[in-house]
C-alpha positions in Angstrom: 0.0 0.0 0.0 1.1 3.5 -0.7 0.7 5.5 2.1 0.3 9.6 2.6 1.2 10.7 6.4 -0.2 14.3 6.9 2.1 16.9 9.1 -0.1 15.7 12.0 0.4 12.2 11.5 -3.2 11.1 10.1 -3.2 9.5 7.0 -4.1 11.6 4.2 -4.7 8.6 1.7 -3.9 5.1 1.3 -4.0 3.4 -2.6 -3.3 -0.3 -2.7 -0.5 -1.6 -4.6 -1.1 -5.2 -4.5 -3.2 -7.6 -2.3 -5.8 -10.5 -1.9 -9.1 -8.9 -2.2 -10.3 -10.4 0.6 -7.7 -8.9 2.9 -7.6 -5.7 1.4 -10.8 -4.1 3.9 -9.2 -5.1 6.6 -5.8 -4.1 5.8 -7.5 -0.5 4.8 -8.8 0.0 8.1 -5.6 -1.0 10.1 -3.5 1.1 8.5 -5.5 4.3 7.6 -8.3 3.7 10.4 -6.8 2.2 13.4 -2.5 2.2 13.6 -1.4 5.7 15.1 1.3 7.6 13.0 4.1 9.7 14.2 4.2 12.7 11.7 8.0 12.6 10.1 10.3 15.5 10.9 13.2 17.1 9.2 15.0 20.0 10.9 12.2 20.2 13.8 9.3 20.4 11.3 6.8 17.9 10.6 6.9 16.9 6.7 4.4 15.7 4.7 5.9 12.1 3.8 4.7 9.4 1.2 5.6 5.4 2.3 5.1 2.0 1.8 3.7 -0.2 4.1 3.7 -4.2 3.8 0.9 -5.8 5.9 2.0 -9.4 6.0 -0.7 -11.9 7.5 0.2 -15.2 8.5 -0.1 -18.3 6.8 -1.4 -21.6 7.7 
């Protein structure tokens, strides 16, 4: 998933890159929904930043 972290660490928008689509609801919500963010910082100011997050589930 492609991820945009605002200056106050809430995500801005989430597209998804690859997936199973019957895991990609849930691994929507976790990452834009219900993990916390820490806004990133360069030189003591919070930054806009664009990441990619792997959420791996586990096998059988």
């Amino acid at each position: 998933m492609l991820v945009r972290i605002g200056r106050d660490g809430q995500v801005e928008w989430a597209s998804l890159l690859q997936g199973h689509p019957l895991l990609v609801g849930a691994a929507m919500e976790a990452v834009c929904r219900r993990w916390r963010w820490e806004p990133f910082w360069i030189n003591g100011e919070p930054f806009l930043a664009t990441v990619t997050v792997h959420v791996r589930y586990p096998g059988p």
